[in-house]
PDB file of N, CA, C and O in Angstrom:
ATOM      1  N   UNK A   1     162.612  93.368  98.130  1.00  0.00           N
ATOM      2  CA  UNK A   1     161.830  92.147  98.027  1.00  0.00           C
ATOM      3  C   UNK A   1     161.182  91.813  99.366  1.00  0.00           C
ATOM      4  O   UNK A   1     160.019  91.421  99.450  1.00  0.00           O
ATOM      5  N   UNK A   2     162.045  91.999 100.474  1.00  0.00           N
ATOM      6  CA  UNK A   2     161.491  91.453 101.956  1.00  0.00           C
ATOM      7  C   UNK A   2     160.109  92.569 102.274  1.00  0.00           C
ATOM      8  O   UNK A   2     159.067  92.245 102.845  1.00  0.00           O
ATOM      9  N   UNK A   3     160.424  93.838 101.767  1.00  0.00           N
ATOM     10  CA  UNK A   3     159.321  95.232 102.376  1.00  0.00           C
ATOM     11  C   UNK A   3     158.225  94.386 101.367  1.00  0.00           C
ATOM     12  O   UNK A   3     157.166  93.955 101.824  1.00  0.00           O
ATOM     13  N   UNK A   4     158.636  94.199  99.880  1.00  0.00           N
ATOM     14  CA  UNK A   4     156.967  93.794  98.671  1.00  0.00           C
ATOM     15  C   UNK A   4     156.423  92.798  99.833  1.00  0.00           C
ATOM     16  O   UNK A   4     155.278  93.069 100.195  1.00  0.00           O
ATOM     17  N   UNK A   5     156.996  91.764 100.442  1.00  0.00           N
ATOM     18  CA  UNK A   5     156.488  90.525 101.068  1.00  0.00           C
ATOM     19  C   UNK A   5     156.109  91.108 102.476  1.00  0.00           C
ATOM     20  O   UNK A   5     154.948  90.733 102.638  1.00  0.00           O
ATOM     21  N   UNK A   6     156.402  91.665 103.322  1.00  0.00           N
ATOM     22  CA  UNK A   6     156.304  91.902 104.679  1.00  0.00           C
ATOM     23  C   UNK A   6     154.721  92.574 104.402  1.00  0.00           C
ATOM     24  O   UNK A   6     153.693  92.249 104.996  1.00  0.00           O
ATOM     25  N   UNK A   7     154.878  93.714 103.205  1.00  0.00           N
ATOM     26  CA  UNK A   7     153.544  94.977 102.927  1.00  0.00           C
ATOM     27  C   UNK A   7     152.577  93.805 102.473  1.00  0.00           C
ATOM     28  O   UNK A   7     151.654  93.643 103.270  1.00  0.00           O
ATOM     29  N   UNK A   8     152.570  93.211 101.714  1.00  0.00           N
ATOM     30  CA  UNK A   8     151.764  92.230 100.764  1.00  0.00           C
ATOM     31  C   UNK A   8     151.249  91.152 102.391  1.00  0.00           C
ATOM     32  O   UNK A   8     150.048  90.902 102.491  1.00  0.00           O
ATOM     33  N   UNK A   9     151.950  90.758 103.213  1.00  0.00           N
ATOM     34  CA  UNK A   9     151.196  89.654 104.537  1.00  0.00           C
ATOM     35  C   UNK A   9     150.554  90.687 105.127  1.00  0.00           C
ATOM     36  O   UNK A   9     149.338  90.560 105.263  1.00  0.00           O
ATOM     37  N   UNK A  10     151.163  91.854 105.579  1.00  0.00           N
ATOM     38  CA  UNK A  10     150.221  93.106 106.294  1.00  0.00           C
ATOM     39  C   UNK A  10     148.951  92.827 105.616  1.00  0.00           C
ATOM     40  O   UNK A  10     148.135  92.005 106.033  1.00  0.00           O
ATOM     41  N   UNK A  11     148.797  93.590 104.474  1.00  0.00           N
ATOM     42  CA  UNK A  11     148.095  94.022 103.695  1.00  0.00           C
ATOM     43  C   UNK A  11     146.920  92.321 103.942  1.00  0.00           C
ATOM     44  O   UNK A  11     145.887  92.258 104.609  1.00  0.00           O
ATOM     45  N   UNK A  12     147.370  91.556 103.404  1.00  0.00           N
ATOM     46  CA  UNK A  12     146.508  90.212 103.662  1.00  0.00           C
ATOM     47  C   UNK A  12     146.145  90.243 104.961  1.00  0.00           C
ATOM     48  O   UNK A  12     145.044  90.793 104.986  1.00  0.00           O
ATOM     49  N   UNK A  13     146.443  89.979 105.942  1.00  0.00           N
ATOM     50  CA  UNK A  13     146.035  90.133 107.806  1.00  0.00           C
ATOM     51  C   UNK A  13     145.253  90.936 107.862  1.00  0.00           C
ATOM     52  O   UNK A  13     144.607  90.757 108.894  1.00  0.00           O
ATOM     53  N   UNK A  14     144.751  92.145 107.084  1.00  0.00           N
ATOM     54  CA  UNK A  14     143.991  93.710 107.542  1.00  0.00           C
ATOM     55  C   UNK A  14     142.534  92.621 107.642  1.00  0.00           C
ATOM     56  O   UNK A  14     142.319  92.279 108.804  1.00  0.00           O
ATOM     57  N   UNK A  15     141.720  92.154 106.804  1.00  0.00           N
ATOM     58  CA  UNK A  15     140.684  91.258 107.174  1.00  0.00           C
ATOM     59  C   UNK A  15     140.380  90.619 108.484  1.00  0.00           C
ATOM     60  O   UNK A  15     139.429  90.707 109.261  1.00  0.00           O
ATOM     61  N   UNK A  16     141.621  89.873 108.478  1.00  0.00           N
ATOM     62  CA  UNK A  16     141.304  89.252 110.048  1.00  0.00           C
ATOM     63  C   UNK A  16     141.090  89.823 111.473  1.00  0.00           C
ATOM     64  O   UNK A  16     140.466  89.255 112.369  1.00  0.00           O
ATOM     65  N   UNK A  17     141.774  91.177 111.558  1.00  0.00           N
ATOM     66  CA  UNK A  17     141.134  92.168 112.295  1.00  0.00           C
ATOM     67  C   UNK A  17     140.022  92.637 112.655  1.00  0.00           C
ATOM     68  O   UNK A  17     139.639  93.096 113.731  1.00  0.00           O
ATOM     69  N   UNK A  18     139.389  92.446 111.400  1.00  0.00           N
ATOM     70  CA  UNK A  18     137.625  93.255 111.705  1.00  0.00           C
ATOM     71  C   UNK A  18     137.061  91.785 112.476  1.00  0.00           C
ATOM     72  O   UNK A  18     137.275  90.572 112.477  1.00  0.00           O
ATOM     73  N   UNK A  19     136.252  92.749 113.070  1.00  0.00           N
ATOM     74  CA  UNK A  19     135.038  92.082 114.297  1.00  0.00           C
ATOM     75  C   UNK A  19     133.846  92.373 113.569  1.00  0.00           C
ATOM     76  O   UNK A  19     133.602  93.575 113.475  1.00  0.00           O
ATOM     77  N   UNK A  20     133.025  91.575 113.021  1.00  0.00           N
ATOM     78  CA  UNK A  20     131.744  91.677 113.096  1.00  0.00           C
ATOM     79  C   UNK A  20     130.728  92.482 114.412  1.00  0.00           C
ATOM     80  O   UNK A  20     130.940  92.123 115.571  1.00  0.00           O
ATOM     81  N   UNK A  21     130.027  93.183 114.232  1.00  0.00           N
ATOM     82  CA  UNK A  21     129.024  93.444 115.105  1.00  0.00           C
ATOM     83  C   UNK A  21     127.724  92.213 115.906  1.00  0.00           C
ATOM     84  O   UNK A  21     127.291  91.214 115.332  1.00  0.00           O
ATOM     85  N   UNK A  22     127.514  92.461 116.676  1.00  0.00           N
ATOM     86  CA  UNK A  22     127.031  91.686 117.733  1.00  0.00           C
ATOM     87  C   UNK A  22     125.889  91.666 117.104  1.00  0.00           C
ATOM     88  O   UNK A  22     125.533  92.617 116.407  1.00  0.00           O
ATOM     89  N   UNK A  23     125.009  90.351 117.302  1.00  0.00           N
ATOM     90  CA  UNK A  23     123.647  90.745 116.604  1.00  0.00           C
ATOM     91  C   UNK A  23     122.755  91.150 117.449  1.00  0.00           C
ATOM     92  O   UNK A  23     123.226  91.120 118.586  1.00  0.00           O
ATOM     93  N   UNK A  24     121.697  91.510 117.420  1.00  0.00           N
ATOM     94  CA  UNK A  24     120.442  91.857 118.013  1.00  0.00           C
ATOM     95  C   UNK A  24     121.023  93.614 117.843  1.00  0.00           C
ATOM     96  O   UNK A  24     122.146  94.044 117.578  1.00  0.00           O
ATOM     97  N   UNK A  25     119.549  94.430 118.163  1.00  0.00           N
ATOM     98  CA  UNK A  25     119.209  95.617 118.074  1.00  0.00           C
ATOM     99  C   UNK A  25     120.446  96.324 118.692  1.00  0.00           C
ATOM    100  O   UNK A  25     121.074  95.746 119.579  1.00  0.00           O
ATOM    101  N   UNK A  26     120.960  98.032 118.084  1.00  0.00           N
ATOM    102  CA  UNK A  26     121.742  98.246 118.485  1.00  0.00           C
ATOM    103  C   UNK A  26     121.150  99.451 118.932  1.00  0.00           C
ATOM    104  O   UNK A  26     122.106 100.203 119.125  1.00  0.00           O
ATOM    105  N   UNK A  27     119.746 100.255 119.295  1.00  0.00           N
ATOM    106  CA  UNK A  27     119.394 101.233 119.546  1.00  0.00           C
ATOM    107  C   UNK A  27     117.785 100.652 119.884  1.00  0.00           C
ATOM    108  O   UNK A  27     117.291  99.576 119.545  1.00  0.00           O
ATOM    109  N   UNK A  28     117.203 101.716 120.634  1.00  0.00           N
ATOM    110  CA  UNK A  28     115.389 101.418 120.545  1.00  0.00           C
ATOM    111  C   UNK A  28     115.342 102.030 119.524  1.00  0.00           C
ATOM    112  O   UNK A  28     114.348 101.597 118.941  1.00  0.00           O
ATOM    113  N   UNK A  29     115.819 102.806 118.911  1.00  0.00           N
ATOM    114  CA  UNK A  29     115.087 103.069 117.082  1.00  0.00           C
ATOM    115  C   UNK A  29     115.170 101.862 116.051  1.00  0.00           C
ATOM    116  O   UNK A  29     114.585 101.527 115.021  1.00  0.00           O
ATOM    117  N   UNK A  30     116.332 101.317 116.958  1.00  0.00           N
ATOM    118  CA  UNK A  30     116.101 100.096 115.726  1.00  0.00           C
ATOM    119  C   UNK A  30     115.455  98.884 116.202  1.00  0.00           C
ATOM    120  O   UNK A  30     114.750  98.258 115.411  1.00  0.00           O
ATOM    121  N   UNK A  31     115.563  98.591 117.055  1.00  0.00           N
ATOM    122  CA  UNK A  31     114.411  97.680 117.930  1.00  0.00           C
ATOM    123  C   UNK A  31     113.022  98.103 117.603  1.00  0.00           C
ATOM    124  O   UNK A  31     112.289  97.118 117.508  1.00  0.00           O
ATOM    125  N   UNK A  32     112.439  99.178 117.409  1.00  0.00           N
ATOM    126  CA  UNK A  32     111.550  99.428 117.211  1.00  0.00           C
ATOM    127  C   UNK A  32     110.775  99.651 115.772  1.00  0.00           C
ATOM    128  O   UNK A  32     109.632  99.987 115.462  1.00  0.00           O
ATOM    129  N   UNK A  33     112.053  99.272 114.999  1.00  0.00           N
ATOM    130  CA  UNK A  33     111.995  99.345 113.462  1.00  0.00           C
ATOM    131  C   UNK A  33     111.776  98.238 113.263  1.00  0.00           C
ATOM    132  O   UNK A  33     110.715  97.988 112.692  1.00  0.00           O
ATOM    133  N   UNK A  34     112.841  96.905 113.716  1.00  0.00           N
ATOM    134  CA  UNK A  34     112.377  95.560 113.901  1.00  0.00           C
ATOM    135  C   UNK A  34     111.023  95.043 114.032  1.00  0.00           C
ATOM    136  O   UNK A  34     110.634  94.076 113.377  1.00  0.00           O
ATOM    137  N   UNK A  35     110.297  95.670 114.868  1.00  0.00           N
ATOM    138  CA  UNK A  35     109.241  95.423 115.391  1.00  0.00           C
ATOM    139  C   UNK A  35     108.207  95.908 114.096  1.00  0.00           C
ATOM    140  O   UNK A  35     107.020  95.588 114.050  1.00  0.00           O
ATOM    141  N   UNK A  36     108.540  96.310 113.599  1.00  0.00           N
ATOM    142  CA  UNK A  36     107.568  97.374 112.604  1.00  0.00           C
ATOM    143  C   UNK A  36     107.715  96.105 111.328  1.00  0.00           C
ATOM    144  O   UNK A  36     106.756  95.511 110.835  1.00  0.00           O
ATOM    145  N   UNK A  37     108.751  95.954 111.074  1.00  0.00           N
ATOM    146  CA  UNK A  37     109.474  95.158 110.007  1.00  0.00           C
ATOM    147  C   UNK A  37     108.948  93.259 110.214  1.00  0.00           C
ATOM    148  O   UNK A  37     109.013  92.514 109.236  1.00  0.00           O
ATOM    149  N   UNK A  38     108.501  92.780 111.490  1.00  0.00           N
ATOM    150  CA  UNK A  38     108.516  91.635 111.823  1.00  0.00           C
ATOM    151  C   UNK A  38     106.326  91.865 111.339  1.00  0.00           C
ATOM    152  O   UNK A  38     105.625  91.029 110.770  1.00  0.00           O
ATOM    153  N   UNK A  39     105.927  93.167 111.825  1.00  0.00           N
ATOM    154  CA  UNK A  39     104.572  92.750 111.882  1.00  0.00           C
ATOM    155  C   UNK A  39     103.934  92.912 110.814  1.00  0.00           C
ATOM    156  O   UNK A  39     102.824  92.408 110.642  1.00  0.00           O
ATOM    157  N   UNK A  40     104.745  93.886 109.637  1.00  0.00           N
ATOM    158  CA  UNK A  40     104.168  93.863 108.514  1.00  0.00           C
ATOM    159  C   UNK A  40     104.177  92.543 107.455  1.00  0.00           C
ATOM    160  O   UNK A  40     103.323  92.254 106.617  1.00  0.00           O
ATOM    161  N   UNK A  41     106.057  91.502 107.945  1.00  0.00           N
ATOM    162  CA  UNK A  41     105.700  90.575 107.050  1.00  0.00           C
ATOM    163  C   UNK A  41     105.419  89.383 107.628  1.00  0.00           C
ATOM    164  O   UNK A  41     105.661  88.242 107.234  1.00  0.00           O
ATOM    165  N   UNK A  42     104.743  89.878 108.860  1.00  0.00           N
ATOM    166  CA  UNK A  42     103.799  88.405 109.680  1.00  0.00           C
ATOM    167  C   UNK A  42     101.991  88.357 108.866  1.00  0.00           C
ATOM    168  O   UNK A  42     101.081  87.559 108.644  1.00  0.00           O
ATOM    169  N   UNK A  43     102.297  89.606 108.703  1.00  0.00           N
ATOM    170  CA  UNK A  43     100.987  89.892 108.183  1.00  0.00           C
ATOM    171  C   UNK A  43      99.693  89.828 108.820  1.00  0.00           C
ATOM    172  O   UNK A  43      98.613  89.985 108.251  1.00  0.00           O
ATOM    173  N   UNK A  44      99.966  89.482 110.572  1.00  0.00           N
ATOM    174  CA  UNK A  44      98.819  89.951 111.685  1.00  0.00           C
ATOM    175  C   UNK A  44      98.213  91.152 111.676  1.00  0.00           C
ATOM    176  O   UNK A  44      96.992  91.035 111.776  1.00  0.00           O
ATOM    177  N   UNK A  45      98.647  92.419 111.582  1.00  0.00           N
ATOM    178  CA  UNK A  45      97.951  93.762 111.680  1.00  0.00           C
ATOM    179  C   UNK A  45      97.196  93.956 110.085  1.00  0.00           C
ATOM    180  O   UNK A  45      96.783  95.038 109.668  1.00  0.00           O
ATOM    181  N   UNK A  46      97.133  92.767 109.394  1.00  0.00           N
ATOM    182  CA  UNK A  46      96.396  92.999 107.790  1.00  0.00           C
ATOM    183  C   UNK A  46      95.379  93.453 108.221  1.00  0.00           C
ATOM    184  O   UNK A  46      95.144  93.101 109.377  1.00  0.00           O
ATOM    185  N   UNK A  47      94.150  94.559 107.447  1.00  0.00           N
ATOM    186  CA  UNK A  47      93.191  94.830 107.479  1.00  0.00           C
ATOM    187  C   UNK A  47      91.970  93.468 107.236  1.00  0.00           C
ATOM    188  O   UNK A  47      92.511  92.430 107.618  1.00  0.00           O
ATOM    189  N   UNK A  48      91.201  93.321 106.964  1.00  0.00           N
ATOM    190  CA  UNK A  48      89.780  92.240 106.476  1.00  0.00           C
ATOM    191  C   UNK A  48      89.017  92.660 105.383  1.00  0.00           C
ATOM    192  O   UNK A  48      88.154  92.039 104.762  1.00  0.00           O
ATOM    193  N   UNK A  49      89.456  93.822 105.223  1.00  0.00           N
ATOM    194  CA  UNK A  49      88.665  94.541 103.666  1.00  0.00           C
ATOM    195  C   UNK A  49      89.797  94.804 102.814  1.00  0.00           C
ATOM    196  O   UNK A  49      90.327  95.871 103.124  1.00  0.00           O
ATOM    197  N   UNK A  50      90.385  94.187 101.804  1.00  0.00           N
ATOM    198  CA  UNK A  50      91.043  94.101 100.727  1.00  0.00           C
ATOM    199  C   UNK A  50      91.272  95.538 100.294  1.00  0.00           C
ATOM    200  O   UNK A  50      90.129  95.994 100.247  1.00  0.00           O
ATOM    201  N   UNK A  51      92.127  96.516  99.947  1.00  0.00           N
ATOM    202  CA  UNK A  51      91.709  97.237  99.221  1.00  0.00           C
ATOM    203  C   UNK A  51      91.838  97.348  97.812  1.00  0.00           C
ATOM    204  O   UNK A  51      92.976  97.204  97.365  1.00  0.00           O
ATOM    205  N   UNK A  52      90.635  97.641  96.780  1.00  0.00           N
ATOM    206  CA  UNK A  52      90.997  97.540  95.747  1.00  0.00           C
ATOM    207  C   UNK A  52      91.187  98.615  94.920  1.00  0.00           C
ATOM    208  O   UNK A  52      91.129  99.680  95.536  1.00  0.00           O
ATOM    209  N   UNK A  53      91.390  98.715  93.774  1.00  0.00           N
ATOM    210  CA  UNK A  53      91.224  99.747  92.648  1.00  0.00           C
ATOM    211  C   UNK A  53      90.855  99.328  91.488  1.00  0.00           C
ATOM    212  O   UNK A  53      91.158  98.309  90.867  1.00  0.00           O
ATOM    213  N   UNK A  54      89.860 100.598  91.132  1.00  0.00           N
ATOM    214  CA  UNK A  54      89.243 100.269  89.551  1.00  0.00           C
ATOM    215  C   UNK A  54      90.105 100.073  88.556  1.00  0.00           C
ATOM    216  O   UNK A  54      91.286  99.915  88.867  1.00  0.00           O
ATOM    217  N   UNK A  55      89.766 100.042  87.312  1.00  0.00           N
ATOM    218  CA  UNK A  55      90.674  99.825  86.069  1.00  0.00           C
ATOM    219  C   UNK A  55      90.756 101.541  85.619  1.00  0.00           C
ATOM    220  O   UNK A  55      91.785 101.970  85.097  1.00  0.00           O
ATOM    221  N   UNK A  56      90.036 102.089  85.779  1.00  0.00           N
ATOM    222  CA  UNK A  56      90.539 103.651  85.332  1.00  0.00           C
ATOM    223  C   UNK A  56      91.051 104.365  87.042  1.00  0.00           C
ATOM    224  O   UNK A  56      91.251 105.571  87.181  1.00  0.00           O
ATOM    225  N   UNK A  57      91.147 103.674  87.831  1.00  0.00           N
ATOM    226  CA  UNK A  57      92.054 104.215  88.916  1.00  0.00           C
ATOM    227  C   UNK A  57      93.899 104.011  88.626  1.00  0.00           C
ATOM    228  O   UNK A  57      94.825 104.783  88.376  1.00  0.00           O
ATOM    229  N   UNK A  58      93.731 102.324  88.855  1.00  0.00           N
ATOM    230  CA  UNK A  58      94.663 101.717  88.329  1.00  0.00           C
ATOM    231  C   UNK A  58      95.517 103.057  86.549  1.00  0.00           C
ATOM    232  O   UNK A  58      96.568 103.665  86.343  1.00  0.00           O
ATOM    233  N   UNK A  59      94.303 102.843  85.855  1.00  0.00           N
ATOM    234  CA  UNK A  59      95.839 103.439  84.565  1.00  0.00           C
ATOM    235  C   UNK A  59      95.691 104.902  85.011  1.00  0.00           C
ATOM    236  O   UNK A  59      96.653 105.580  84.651  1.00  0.00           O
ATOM    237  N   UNK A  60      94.666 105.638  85.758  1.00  0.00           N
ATOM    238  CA  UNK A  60      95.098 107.066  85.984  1.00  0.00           C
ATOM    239  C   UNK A  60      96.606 107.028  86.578  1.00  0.00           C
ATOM    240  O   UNK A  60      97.506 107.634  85.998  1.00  0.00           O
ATOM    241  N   UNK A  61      96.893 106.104  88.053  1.00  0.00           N
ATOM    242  CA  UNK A  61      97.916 106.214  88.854  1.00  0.00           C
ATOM    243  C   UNK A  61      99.093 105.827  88.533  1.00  0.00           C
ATOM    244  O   UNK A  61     100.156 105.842  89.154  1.00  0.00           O
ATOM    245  N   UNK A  62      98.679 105.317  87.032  1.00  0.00           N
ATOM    246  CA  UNK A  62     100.246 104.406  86.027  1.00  0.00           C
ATOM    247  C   UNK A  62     101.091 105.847  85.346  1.00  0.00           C
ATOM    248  O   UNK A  62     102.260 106.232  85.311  1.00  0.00           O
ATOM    249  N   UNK A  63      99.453 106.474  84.737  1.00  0.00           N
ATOM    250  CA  UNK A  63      99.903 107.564  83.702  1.00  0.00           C
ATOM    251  C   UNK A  63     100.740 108.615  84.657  1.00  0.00           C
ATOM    252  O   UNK A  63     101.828 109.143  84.430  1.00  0.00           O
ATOM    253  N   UNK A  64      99.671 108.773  86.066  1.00  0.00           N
ATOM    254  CA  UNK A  64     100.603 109.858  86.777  1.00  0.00           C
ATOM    255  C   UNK A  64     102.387 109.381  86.938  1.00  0.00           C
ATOM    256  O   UNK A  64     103.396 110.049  86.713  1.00  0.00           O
ATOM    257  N   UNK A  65     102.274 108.363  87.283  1.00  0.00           N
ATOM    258  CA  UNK A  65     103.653 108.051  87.611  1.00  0.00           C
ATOM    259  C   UNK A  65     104.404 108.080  86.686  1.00  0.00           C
ATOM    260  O   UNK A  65     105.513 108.586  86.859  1.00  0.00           O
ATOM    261  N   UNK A  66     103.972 107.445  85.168  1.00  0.00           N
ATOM    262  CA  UNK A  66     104.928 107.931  84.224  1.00  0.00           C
ATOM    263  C   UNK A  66     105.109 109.331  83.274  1.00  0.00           C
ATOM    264  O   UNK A  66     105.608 109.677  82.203  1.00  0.00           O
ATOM    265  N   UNK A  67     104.495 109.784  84.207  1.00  0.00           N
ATOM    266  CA  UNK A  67     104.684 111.730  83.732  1.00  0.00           C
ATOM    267  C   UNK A  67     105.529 112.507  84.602  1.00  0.00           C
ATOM    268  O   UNK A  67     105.481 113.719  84.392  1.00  0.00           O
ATOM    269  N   UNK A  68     106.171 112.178  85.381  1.00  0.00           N
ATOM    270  CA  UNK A  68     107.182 112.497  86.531  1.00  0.00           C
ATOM    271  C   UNK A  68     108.651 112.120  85.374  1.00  0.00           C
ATOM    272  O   UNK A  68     109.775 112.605  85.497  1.00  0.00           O
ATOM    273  N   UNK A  69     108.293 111.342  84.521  1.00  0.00           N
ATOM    274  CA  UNK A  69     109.990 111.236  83.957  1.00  0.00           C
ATOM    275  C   UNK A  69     109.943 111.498  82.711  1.00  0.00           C
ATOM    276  O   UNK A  69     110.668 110.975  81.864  1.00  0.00           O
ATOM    277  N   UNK A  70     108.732 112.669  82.426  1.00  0.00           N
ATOM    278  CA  UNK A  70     108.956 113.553  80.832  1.00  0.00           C
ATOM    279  C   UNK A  70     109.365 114.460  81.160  1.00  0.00           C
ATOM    280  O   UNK A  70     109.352 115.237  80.205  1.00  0.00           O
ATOM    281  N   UNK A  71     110.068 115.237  82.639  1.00  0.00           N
ATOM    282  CA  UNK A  71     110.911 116.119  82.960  1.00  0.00           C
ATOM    283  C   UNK A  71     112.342 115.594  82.659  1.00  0.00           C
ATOM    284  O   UNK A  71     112.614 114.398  82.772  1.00  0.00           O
ATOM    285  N   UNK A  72     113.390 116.679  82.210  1.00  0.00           N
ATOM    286  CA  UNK A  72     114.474 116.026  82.510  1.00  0.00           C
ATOM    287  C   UNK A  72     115.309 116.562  83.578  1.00  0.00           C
ATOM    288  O   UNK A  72     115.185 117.784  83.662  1.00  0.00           O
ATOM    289  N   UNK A  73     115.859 116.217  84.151  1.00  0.00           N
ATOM    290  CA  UNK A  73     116.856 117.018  85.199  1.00  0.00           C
ATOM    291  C   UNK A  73     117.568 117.659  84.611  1.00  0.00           C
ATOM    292  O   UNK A  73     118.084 117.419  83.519  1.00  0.00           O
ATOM    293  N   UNK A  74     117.737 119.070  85.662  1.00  0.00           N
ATOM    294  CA  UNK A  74     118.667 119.846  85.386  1.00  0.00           C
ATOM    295  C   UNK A  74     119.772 119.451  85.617  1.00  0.00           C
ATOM    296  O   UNK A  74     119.919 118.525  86.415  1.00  0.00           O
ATOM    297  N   UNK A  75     121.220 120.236  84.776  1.00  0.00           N
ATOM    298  CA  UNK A  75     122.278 119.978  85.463  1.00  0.00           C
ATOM    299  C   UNK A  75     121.952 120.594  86.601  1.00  0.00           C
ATOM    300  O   UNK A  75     121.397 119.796  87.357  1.00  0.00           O
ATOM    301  N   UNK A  76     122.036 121.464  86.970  1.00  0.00           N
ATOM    302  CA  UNK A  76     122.065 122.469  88.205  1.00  0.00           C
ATOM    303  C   UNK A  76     121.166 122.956  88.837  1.00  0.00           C
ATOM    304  O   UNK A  76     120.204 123.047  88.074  1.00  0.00           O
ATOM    305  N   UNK A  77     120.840 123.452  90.132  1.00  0.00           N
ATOM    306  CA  UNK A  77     119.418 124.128  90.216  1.00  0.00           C
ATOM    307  C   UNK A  77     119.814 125.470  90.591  1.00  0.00           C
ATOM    308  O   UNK A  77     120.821 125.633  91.280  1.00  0.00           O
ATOM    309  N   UNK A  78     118.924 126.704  90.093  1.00  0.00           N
ATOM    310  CA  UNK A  78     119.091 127.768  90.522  1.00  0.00           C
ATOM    311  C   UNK A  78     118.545 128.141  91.699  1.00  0.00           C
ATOM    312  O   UNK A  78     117.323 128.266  91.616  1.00  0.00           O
ATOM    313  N   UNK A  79     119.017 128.373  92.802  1.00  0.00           N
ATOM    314  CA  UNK A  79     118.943 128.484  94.120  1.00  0.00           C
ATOM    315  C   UNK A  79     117.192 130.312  94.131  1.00  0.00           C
ATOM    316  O   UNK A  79     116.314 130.634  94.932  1.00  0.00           O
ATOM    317  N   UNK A  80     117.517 130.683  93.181  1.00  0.00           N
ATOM    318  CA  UNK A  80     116.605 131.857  93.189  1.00  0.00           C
ATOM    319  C   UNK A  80     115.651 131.867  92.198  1.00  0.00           C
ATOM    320  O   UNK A  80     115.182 132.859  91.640  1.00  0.00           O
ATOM    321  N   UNK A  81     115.339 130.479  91.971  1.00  0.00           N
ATOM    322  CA  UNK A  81     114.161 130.340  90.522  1.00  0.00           C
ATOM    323  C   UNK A  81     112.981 129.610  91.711  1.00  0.00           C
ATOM    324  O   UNK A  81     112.128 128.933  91.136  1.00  0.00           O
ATOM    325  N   UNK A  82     112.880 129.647  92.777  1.00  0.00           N
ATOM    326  CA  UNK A  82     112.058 128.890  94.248  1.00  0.00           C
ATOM    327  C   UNK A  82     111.212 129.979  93.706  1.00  0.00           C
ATOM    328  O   UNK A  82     110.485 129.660  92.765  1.00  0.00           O
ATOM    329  N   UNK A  83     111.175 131.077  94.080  1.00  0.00           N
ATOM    330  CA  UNK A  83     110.194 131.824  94.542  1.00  0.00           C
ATOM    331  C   UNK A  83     110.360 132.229  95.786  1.00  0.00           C
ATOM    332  O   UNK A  83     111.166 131.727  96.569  1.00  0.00           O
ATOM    333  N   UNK A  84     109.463 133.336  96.077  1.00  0.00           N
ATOM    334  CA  UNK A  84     109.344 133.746  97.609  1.00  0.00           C
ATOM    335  C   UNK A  84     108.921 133.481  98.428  1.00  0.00           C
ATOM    336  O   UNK A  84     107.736 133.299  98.150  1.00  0.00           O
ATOM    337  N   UNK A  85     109.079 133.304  99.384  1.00  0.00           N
ATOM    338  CA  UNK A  85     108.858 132.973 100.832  1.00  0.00           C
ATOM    339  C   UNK A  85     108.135 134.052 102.307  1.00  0.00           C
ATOM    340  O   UNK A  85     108.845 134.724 103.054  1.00  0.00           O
ATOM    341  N   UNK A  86     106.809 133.960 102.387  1.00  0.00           N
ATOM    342  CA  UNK A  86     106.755 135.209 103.154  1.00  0.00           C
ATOM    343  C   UNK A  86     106.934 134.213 104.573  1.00  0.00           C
ATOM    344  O   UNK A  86     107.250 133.028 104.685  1.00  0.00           O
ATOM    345  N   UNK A  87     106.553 135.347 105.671  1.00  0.00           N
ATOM    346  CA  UNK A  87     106.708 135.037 107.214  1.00  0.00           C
ATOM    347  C   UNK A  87     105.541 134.471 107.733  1.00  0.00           C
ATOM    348  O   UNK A  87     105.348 133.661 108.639  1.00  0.00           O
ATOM    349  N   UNK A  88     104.741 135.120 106.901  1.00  0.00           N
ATOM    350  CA  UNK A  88     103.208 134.792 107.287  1.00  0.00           C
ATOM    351  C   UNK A  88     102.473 136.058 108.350  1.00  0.00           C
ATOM    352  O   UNK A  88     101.387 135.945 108.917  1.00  0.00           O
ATOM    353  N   UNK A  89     103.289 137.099 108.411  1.00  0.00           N
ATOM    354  CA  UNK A  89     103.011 138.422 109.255  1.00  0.00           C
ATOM    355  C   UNK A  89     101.943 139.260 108.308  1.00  0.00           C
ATOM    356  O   UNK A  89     101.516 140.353 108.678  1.00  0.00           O
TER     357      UNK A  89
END
């Protein structure tokens, strides 16, 4: 009974241990992702010419996209159904 109770307060305490991470950037890749991430939804670097699309652009780029999932996945892939590969020599 004392080990169920001693394991069971352990077990509860494991939470209070963790430390959150510090905020702000933890790399220049990610500082620099930030930066990428802050200007797209400031929306300063927007272009001034809208871009648009026609109505037969628009359903061409619908139809393409929904013809990508009249394949079905394989279970498996055969590693030698690629094809060949030259060197370029």
């Amino acid at each position: 009974m004392k080990l169920t109770t001693v394991g069971c307060l352990v077990l509860l305490g494991l939470p209070l241990s963790a430390v959150a991470i510090e905020s702000g950037p933890a790399s220049a890749q990610q500082q620099e992702t930030e930066g990428w991430l802050v200007l797209q939804s400031s929306n300063q670097a927007a272009s001034a010419t809208p871009q648009t699309a026609t109505a037969t652009e628009r359903e061409l780029a619908l139809q393409r996209w929904l013809k990508k999932y009249s394949y079905s996945i394989p279970d498996f892939y055969d590693q030698d159904s690629a094809g060949e590969m030259s060197s370029g020599n």
